[in-house]
C-alpha positions in Angstrom: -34.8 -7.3 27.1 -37.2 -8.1 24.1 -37.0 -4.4 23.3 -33.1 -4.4 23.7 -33.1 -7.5 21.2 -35.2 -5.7 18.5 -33.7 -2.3 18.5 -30.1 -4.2 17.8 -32.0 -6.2 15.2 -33.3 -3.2 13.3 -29.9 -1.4 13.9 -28.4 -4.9 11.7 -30.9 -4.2 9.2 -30.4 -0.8 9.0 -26.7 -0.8 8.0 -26.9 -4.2 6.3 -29.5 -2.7 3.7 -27.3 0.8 3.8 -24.3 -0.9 3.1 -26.3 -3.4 0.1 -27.5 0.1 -1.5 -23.9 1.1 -1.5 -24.5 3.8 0.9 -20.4 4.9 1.3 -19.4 7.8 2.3 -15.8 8.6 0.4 -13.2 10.1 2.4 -13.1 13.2 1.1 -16.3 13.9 2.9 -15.5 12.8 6.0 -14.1 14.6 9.4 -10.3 15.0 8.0 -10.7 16.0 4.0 -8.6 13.9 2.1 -7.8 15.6 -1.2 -6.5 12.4 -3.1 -3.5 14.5 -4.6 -0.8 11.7 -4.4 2.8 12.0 -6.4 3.0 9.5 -9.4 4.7 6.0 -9.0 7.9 7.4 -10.8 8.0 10.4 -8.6 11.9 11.0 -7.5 11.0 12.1 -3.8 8.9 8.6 -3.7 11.7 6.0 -5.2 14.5 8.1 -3.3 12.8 7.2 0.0 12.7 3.8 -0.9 16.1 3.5 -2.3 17.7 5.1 1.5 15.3 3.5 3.6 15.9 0.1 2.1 20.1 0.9 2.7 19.5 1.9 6.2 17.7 -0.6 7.1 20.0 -3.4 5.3 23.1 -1.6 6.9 21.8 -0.9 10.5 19.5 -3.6 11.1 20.9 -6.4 8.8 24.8 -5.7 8.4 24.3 -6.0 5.1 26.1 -3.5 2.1 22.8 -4.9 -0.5 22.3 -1.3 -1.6 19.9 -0.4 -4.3 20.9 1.0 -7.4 18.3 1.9 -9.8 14.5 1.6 -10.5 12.9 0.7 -13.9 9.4 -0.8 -15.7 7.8 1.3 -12.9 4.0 1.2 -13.1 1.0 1.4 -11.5 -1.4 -1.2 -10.1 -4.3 0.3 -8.6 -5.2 3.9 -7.7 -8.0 3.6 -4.6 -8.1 0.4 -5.5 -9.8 -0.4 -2.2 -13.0 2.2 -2.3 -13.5 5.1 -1.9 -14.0 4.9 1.6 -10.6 4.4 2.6 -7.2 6.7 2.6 -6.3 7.2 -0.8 -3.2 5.5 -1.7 -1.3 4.7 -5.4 -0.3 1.1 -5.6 3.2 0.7 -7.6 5.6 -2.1 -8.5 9.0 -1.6 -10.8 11.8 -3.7 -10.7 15.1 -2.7 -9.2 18.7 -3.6 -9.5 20.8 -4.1 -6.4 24.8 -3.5 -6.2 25.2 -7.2 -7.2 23.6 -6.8 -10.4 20.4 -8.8 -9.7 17.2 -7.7 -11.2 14.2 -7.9 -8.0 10.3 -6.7 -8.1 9.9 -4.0 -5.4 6.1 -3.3 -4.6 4.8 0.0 -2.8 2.1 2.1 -2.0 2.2 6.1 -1.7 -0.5 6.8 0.7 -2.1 10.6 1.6 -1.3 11.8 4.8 1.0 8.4 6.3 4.2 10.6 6.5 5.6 11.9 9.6 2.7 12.9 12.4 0.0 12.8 9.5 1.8 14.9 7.2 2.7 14.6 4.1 2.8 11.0 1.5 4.2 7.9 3.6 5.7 5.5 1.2 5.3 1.4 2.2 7.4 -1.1 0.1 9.2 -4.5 -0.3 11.8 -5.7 -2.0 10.7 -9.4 -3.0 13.5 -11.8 -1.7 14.6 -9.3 0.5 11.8 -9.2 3.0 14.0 -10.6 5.9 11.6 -10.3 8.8 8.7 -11.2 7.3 6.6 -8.4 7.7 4.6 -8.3 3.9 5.2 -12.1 3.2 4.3 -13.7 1.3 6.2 -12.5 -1.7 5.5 -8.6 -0.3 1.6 -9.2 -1.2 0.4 -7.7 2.0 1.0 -4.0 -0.1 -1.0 -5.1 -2.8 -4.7 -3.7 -3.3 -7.4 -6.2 -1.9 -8.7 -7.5 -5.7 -5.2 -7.7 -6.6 -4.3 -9.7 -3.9 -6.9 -12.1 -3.8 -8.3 -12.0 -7.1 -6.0 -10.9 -9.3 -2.6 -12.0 -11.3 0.5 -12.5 -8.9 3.5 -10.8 -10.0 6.5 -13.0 -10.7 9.8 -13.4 -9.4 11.4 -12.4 -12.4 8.9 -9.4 -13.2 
């Protein structure tokens, strides 16, 4: 038992002191090569997905006819923002007009590899205001990088 208890102690050493040296291996190197080769915040393919995701969902889940009609000020926050050990992804926010005329902040992240069954970029966002069931609240900070989120300026409802 004393052994057991000193091996696991010299295991937490082990990695606390690799970790404290900065020991990380980036995720290019690892199993699946990431190549970090994203499409830019104002990319057409990326703000077109957002643009008819956003009206299916509104139409089908909300039966609502909020459509979105045009992105601008679009710019990027954070490119691997959170290390190099995790899945490269661009951070973006821009500001959007809807059908009604009203001017929101829509936050996303293009990330390698998150599109259908692994391939291709997967695109997250949120519409600020318009996050109905919650699911990046608050204010859609949940897409944010980590030092943005908790460290970093807010962005403000009228962006």
């Amino acid at each position: 038992m004393k052994r057991i208890f000193l091996c696991l102690a010299a295991l937490f050493v082990f990695a606390a002191t690799a970790q404290a040296v900065g020991i990380i291996v980036p995720a290019e190197e690892r199993y699946h090569p990431w190549t970090g080769v994203l499409p830019g915040c104002d990319d057409s393919g990326v703000l077109s997905t957002i643009s008819d995701r956003f009206a299916q969902k509104e139409g089908e889940y909300w039966n609502s006819t909020i459509r979105l009609a045009g992105f601008d000020r679009i710019r990027e926050i954070g490119y691997r923002a959170n290390g190099v050990a995790y899945i490269p992804r661009r951070y973006c926010v821009a500001r959007t007009v809807d059908g009604d005329g009203k001017f929101r902040p829509v936050i996303y992240d293009i990330g390698e590899d998150l599109g259908m069954i692994g391939w291709g970029y997967g695109v997250e966002w949120c519409v600020v205001g318009l996050d109905r069931n919650h699911a990046y609240e608050p204010s859609c900070s949940v897409l944010k990088p980590f030092v943005t989120r908790f460290a970093g300026p807010t962005i403000r409802a009228r962006y």
